[in-house]
Each structure stands twice: as structure tokens, then as C-alpha cells.
MARZARO-456177 format. One record per residue: residue number from 1; residue in one letter; x, y, z of N, C-alpha, C, O in turn. Coordinates in nm, 4 decimals. Example, Ala and Ser with C-alpha at 12.3 -4.5 7.8 and 13.67 -1.06 7.14 Angstrom:
! MARZARO-456177
     i   aa        n_x        n_y        n_z       ca_x       ca_y       ca_z        c_x        c_y        c_z        o_x        o_y        o_z
     1    A     1.3190    -0.5690     0.7800     1.2300    -0.4500     0.7800     1.3200    -0.3300     0.7800     1.4236    -0.3319     0.8465
     2    S     1.2850    -0.2250     0.7080     1.3670    -0.1060     0.7140     1.2900     0.0030     0.7870     1.3409     0.1138     0.8039
This chain:
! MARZARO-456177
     i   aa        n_x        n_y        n_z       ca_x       ca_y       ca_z        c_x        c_y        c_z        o_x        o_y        o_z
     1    X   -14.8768    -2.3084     5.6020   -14.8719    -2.4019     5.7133   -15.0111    -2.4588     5.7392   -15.1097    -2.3860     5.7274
     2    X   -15.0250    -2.6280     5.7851   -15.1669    -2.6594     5.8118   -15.2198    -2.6036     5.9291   -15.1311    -2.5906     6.0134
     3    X   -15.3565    -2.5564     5.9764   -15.3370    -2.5619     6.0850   -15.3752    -2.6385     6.2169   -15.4708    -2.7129     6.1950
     4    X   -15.3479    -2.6419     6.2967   -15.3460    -2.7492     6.4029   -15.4778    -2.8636     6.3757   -15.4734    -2.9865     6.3824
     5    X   -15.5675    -2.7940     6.3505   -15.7009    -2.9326     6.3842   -15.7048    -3.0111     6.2473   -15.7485    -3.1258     6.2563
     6    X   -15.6593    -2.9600     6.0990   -15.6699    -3.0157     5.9882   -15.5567    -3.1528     5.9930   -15.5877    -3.2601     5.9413
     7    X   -15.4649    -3.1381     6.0406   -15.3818    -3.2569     6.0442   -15.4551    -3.3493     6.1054   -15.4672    -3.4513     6.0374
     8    X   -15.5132    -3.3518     6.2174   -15.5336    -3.4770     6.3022   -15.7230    -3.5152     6.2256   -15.7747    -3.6232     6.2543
     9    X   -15.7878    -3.4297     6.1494   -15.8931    -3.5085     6.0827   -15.8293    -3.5864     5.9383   -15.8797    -3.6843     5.8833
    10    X   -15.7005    -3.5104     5.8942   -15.6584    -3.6137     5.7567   -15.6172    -3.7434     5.8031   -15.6303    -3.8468     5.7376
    11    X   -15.5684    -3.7353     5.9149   -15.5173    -3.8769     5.9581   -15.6525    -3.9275     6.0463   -15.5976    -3.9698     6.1480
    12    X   -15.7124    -3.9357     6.0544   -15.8576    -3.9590     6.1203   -15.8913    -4.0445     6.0136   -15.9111    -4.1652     6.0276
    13    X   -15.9005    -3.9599     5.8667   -15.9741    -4.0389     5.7342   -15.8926    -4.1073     5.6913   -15.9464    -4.2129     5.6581
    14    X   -15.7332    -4.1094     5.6613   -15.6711    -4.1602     5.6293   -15.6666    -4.3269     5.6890   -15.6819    -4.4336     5.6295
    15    X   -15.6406    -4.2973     5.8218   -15.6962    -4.4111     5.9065   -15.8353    -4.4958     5.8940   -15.8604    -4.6151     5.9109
    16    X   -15.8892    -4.4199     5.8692   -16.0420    -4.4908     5.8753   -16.0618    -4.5963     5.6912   -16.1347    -4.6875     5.6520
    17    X   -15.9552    -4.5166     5.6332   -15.9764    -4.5305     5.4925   -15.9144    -4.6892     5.4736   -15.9631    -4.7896     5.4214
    18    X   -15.7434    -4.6551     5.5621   -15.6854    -4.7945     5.5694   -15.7551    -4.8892     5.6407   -15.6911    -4.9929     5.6234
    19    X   -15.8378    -4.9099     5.7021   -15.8996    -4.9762     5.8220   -15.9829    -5.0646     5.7466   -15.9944    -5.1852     5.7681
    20    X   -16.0685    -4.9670     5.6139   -16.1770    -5.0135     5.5295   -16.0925    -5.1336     5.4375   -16.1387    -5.2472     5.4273
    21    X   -15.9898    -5.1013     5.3857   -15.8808    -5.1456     5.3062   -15.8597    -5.2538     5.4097   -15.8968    -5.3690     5.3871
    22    X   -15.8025    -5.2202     5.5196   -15.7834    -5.4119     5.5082   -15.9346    -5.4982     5.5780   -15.9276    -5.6113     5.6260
    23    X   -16.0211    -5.4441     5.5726   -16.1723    -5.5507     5.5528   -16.1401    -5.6256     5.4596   -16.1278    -5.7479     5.4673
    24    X   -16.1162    -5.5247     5.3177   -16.1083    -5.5924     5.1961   -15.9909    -5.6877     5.1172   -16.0077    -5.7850     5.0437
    25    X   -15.8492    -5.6122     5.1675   -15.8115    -5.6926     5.1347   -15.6683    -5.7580     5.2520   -15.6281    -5.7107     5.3583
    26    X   -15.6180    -5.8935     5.1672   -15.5450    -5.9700     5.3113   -15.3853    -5.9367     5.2749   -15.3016    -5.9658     5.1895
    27    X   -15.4014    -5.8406     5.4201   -15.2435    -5.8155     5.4358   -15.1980    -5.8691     5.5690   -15.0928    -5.8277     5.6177
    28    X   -15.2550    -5.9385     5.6163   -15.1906    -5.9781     5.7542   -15.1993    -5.9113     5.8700   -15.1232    -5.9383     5.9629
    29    X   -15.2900    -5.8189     5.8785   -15.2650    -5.7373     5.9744   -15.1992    -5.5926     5.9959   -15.2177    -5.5059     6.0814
    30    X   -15.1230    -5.6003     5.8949   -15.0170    -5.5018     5.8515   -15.1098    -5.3527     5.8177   -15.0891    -5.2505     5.8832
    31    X   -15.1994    -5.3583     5.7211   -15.2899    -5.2025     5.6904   -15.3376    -5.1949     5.8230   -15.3441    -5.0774     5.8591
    32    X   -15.3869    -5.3063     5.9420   -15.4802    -5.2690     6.0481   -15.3538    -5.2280     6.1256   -15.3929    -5.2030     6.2397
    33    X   -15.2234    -5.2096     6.1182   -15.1099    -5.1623     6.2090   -15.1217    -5.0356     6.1652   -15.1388    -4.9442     6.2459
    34    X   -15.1126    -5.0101     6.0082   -15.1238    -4.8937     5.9804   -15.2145    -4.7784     5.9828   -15.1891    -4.6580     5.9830
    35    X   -15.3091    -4.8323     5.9843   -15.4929    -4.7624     6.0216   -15.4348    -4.7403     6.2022   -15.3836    -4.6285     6.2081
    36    X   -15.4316    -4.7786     6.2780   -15.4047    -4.7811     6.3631   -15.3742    -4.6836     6.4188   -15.4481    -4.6022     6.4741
    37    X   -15.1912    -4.6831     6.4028   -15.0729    -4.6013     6.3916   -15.1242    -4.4454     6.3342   -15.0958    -4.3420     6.3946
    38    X   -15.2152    -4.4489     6.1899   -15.2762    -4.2974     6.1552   -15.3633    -4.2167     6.2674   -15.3544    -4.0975     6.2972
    39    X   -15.4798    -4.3506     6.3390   -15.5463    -4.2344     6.4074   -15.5010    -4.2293     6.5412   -15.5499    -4.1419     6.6127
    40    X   -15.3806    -4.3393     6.6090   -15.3415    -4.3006     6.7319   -15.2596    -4.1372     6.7262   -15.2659    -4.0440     6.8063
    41    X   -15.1767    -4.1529     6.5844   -15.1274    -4.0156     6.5814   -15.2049    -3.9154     6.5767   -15.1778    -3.8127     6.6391
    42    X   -15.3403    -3.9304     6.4847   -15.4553    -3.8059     6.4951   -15.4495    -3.8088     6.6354   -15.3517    -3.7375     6.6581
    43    X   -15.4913    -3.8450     6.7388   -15.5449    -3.8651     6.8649   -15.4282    -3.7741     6.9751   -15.4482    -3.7043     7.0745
    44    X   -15.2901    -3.8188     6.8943   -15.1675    -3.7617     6.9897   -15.1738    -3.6406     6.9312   -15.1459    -3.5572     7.0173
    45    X   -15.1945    -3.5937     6.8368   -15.1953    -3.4675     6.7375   -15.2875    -3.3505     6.8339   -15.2316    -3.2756     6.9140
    46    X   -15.4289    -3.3507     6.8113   -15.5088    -3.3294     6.8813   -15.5080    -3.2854     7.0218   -15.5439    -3.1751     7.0629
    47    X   -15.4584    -3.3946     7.0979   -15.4138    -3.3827     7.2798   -15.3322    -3.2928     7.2481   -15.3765    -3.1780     7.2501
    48    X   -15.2170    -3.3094     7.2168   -15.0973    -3.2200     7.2325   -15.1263    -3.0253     7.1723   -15.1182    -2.9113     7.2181
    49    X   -15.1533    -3.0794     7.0758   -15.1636    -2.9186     6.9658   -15.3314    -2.8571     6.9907   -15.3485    -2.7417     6.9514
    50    X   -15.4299    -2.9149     7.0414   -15.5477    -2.8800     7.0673   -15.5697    -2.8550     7.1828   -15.5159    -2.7674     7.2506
    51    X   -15.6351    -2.9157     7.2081   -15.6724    -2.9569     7.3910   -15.7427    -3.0703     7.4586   -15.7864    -3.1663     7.3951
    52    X   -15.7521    -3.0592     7.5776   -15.7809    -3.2410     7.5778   -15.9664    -3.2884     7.5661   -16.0362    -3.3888     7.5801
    53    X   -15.9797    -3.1637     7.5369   -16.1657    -3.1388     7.5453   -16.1521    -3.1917     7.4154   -16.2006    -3.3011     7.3865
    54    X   -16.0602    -3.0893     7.2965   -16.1137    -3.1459     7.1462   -16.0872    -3.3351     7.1570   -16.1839    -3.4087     7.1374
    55    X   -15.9715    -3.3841     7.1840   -15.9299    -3.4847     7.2225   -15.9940    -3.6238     7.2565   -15.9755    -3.7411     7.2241
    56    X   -16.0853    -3.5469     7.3442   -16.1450    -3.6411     7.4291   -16.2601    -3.6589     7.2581   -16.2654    -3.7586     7.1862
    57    X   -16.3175    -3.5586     7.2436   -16.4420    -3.5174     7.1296   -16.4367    -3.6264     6.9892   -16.5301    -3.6687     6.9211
    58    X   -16.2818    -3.6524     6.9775   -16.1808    -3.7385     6.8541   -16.1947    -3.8727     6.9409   -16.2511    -3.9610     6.8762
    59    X   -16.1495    -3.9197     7.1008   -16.1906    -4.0801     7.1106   -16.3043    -4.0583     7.1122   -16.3222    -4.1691     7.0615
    60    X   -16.4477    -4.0033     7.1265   -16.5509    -4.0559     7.1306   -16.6269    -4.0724     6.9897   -16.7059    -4.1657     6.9753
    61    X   -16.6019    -3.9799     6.8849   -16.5962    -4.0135     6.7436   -16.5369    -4.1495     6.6997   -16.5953    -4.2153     6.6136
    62    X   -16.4267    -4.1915     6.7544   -16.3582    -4.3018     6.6858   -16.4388    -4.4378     6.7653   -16.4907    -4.5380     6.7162
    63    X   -16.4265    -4.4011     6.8829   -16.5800    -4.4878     6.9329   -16.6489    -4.5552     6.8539   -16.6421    -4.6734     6.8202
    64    X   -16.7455    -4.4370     6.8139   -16.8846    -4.4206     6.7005   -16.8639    -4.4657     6.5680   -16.9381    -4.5470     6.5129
    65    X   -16.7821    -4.4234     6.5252   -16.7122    -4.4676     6.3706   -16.6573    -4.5537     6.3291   -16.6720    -4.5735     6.2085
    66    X   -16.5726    -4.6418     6.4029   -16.4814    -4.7224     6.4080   -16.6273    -4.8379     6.3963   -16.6650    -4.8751     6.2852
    67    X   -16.6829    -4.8748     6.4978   -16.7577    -4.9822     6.4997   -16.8118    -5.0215     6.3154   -16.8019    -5.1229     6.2463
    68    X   -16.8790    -4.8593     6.2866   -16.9431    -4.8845     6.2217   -16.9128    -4.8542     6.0515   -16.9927    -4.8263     5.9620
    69    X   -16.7782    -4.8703     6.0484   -16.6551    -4.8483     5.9042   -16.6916    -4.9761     5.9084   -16.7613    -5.0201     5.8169
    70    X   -16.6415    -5.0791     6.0414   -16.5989    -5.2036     6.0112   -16.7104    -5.2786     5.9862   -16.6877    -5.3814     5.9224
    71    X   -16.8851    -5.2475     6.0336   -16.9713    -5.3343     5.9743   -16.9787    -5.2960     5.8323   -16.9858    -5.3794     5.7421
    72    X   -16.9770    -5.1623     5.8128   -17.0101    -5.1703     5.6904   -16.9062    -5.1814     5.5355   -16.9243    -5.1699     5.4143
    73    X   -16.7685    -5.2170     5.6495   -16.6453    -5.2650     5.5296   -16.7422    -5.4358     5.5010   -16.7798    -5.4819     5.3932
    74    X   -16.7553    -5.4825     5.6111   -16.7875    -5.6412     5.6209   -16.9254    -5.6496     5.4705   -16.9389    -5.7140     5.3665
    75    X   -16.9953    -5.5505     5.5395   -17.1472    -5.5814     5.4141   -17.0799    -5.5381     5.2708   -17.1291    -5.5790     5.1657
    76    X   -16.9706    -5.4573     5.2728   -16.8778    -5.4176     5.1085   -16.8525    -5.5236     5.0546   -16.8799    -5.5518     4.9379
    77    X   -16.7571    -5.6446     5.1925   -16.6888    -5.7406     5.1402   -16.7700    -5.8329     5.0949   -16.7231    -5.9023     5.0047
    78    X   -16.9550    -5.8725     5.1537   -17.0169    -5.9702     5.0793   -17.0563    -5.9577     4.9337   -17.0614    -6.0495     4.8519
    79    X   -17.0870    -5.8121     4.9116   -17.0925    -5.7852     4.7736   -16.9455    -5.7637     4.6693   -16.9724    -5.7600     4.5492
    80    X   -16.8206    -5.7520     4.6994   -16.7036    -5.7241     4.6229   -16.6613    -5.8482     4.5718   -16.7184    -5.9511     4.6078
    81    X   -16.5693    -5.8503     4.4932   -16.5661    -5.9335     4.3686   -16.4632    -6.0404     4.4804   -16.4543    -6.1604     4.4546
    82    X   -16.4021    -5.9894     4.5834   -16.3206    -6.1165     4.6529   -16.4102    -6.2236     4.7159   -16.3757    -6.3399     4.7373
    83    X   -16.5439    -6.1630     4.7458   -16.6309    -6.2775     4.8247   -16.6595    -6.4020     4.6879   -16.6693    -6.3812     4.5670
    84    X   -16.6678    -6.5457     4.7730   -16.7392    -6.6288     4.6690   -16.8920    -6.5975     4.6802   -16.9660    -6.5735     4.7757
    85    X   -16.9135    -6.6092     4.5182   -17.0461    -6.5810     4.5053   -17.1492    -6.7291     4.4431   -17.2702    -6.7261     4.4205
    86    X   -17.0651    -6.8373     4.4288   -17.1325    -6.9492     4.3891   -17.1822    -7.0338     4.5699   -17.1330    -6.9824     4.6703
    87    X   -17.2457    -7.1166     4.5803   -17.2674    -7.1594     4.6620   -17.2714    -7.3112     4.5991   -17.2689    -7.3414     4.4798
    88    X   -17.2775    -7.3872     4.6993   -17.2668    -7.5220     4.6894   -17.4154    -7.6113     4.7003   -17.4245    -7.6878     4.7963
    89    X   -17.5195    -7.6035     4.6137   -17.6089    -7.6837     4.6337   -17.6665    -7.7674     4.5496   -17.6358    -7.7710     4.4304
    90    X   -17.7705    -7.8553     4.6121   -17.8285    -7.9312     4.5464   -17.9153    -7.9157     4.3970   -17.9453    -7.9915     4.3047
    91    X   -17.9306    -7.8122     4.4216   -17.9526    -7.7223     4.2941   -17.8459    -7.7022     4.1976   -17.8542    -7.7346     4.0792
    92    X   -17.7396    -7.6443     4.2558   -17.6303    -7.6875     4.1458   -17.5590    -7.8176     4.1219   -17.4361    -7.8141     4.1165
    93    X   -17.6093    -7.9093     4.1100   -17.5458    -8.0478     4.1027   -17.4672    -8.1095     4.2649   -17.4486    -8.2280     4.2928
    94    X   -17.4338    -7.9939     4.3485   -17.3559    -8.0904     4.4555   -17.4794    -8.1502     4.5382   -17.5992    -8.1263     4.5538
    95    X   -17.3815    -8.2426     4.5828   -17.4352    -8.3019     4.7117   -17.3006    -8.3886     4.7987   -17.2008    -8.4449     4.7537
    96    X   -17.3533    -8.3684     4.9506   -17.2763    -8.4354     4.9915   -17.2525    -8.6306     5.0403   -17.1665    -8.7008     5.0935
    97    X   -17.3632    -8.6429     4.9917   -17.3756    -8.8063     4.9821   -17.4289    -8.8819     4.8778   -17.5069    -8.8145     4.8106
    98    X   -17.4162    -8.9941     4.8401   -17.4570    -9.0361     4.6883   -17.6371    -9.0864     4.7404   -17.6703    -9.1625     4.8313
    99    X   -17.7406    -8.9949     4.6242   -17.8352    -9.0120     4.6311   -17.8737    -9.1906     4.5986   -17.9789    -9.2468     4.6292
   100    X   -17.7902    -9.2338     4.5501   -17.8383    -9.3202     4.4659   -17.8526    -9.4521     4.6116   -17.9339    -9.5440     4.6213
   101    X   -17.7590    -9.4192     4.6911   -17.8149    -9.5455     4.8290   -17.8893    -9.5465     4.9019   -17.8845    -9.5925     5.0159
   102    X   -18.0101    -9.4721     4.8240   -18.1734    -9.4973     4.8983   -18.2306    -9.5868     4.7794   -18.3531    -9.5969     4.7718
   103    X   -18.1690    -9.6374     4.7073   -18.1915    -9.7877     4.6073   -18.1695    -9.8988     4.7027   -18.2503    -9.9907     4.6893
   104    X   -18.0623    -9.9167     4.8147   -18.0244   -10.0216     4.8901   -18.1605   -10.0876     4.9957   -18.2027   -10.2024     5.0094
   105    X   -18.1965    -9.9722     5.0504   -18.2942    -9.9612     5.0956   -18.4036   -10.1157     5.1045   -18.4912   -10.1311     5.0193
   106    X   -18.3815   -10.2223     5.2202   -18.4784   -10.3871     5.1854   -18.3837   -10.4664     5.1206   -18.4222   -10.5819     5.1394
   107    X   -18.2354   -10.4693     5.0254   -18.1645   -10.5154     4.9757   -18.0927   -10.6118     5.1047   -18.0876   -10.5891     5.2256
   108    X   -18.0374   -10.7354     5.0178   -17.9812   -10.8335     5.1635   -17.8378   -10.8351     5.1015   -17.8106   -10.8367     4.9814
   109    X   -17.7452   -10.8344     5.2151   -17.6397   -10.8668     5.1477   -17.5018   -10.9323     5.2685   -17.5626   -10.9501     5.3740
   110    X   -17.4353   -10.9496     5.2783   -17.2997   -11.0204     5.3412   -17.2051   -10.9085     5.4308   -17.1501   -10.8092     5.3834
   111    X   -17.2027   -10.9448     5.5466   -17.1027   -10.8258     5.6119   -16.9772   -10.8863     5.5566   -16.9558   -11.0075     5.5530
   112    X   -16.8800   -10.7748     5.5053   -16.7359   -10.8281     5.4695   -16.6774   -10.7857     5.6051   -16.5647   -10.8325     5.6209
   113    X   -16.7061   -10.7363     5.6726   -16.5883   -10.7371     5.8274   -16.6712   -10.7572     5.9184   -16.7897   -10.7724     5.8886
   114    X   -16.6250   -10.7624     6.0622   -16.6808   -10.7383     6.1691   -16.7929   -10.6320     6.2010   -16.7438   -10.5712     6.2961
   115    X   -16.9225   -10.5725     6.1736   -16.9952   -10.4526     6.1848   -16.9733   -10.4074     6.3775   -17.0415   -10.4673     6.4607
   116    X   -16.8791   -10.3065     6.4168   -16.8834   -10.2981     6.5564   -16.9031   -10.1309     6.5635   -16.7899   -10.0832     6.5707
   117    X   -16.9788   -10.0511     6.5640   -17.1211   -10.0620     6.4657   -17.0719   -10.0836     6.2958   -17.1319   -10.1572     6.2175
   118    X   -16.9450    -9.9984     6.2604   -16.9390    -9.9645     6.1175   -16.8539   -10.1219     6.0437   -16.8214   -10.2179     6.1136
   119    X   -16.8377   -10.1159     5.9310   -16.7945   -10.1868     5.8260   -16.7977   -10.2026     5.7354   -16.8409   -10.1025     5.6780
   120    X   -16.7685   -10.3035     5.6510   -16.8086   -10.3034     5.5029   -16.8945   -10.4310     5.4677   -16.8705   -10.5411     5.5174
   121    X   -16.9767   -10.4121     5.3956   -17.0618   -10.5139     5.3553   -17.0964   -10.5244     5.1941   -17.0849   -10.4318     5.1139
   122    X   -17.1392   -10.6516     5.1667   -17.1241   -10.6943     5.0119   -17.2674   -10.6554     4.9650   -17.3408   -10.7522     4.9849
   123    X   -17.3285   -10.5617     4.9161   -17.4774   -10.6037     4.8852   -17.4918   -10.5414     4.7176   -17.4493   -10.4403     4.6616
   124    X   -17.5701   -10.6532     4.6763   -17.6080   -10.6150     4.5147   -17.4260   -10.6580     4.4317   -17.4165   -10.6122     4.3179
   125    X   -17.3267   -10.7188     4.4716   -17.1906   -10.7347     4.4544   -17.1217   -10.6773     4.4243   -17.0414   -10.6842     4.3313
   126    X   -17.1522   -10.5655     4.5452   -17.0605   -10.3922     4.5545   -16.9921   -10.4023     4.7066   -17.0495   -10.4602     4.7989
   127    X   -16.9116   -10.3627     4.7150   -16.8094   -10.3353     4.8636   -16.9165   -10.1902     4.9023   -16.9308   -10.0993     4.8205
   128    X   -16.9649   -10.1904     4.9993   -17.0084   -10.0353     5.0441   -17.0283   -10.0720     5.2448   -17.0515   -10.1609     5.3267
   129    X   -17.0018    -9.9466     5.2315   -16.9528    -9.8787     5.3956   -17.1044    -9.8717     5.4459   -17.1981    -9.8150     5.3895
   130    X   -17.1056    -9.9621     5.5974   -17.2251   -10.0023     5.6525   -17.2756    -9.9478     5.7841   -17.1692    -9.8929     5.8123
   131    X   -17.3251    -9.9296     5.8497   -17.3069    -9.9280     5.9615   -17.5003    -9.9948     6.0293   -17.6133   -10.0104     5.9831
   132    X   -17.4238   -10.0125     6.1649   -17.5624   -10.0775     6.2632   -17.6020    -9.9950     6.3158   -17.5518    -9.8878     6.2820
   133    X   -17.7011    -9.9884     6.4163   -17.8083    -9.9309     6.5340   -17.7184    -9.9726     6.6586   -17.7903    -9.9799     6.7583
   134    X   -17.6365    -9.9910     6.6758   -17.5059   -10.0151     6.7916   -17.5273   -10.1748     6.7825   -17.5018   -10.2066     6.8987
   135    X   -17.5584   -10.2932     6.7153   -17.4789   -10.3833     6.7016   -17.4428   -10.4040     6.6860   -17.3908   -10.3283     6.6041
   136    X   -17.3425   -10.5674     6.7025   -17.2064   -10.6451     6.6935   -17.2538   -10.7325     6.6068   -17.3361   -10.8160     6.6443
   137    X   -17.2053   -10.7271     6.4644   -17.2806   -10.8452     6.3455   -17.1248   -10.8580     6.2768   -17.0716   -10.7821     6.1957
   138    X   -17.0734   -10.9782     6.3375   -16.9691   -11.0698     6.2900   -16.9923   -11.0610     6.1274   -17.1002   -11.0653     6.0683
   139    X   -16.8834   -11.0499     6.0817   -16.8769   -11.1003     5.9366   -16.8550   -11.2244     5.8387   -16.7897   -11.3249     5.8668
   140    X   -16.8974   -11.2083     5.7619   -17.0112   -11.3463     5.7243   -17.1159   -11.3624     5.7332   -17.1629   -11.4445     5.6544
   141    X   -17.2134   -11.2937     5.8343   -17.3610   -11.2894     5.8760   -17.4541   -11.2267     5.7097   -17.4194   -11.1495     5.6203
   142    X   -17.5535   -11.2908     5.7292   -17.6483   -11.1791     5.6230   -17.7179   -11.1054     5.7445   -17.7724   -11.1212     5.8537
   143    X   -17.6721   -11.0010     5.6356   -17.7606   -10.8461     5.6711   -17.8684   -10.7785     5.5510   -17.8576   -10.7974     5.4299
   144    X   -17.9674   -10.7005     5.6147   -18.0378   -10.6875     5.5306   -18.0164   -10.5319     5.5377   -17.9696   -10.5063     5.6486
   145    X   -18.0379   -10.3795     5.4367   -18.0437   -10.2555     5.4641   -18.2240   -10.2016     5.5353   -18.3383   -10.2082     5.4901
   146    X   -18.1748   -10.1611     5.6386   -18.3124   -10.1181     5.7087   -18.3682    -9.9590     5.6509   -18.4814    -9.9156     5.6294
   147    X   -18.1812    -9.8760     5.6336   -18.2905    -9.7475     5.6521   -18.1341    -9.6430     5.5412   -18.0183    -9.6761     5.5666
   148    X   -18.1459    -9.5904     5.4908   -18.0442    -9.4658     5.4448   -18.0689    -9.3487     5.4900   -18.1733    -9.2921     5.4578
   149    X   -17.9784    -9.2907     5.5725   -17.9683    -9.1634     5.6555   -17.8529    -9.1136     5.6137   -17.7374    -9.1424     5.6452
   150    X   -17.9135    -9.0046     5.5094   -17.8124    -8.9134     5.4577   -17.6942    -8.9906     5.3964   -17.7299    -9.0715     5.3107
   151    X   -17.5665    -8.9851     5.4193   -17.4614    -9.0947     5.3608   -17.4312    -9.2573     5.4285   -17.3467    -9.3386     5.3912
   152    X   -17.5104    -9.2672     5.5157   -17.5138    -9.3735     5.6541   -17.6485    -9.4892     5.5477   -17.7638    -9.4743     5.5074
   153    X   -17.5320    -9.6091     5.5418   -17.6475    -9.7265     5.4722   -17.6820    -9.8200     5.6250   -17.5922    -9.8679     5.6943
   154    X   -17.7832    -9.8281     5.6462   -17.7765    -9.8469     5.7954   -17.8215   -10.0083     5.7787   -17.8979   -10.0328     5.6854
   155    X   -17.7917   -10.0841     5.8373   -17.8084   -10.2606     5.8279   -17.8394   -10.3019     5.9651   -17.7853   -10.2533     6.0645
   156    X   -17.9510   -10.4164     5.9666   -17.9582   -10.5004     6.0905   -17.9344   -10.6797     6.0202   -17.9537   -10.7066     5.9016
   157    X   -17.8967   -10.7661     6.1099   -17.8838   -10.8632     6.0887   -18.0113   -10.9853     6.0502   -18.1207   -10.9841     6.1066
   158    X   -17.9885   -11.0442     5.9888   -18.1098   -11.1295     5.9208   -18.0895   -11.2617     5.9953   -17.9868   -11.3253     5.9718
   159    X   -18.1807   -11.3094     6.0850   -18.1641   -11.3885     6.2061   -18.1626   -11.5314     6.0725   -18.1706   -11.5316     5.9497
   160    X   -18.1557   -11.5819     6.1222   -18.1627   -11.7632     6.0325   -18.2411   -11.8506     6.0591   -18.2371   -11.9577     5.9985
């Protein structure tokens, strides 16, 4: 026969074990029902078959432990093979705006719509997405490119 205090530490680890398990992997919630369910029963185990001193001794452990399974499931999961380990940079070829429209940069060209700030405008005899400094530049106007901010080709109007 087990006796009384060995049951409620297997389900203590058992619990703590499932708890780690779903850091890692995605069940919905379902292992954290089951982690759960293990050490509430350690906990009822304990009260009932122990006493409420050992009891009390088991929530203040799970306290202590619990916090710190789950940081250190989290630092498992940045190193385990489910985390992405590529990143997205400029270094590896991405980017998120085309470098190449800091060429526009002093270029004059034709608003094709209304600019109220944004629109489209004709410059170099390309369609590209424009925008103003909060003016209203009717289309048809020449515009000239003042400035490239990040993916933003920024245009003011070329007085006549």
C-alpha cells in the first residue's frame, strides 16, 4: 500500500510535469485542465489523509513552484525546436518598404487623383502611391517628391 504523503507528491510532479507540457505544446488548454485537476487532487489528498498543517505546507510550495515551472517552461520554449528561430531582417534580405524610392527623391511628376493627403501620382512613367504634408493637390497638378519616409513617397505641389 502507498503511504499517505507519497500519493499527493506523485501528483504534485505529475502536475507540475503536465503544466511544463502544455508551455510546450498546444492543446488548448486541455493538459493545463489536467495539470490542474493532478495537483488540486494532491492538495485534497494531503488535507484529507494528512493534516491541514502538511496542506497548508503543499499550497505554499505550489505558490513557489508554480510561478517558477512556468518561467522557466517559457525560457525552454525560446530555445525548443517549436519556437521560430529565423527572424525577419534587413540582413536577411527582408524589408518592409521598397528601398529603391529614395531614387524619387527631387523627381517631378503628375498627381493621377485628387492628393487629400494620399493618392496616386505619375512620376518617372510609373503609377506610385503618394502622399502630402496635409495638402489638397487636385489632380493634374505637377508635383515634385520632397522627402521618402520609410514606405511614404511624400510630394508637395510645384506652384506655376
Amino acid at each position: 500500500m502507498i503511504q499517505p504523503y507519497i500519493a499527493p507528491v506523485i501528483f504534485q510532479v505529475v502536475g507540475i510535469a503536465v503544466l511544463l507540457a502544455e508551455v510546450m505544446l498546444p492543446s488548448g488548454g486541455l493538459l493545463a485542465i489536467v495539470a490542474l485537476g493532478c495537483l488540486g487532487y494532491s492538495l485534497y489528498l494531503v488535507f484529507t489523509a494528512i493534516s491541514a498543517f502538511a496542506g497548508m505546507i503543499f499550497v505554499l510550495a505550489d505558490i513557489v513552484i508554480l510561478p517558477v515551472v512556468l518561467i522557466v517552461g517559457l525560457k525552454l520554449l525560446a530555445h525548443s525546436p517549436l519556437a521560430l528561430k529565423s527572424e525577419l531582417s534587413s540582413k536577411s534580405g527582408y524589408a518592409s518598404y521598397d528601398e529603391k524610392n529614395a531614387e524619387y527623391v527631387g523627381r517631378q511628376g503628375e498627381a493621377l487623383t485628387d492628393l487629400r493627403p494620399a493618392g496616386t501620382a505619375r512620376i518617372d512613367g510609373k503609377r506610385v502611391d503618394v502622399v502630402t504634408r496635409g495638402d489638397y493637390i487636385e489632380h493634374g497638378s505637377a508635383i515634385k517628391v520632397s522627402a521618402v519616409e520609410g514606405g511614404r513617397i511624400i510630394v508637395r505641389k510645384i506652384s506655376q
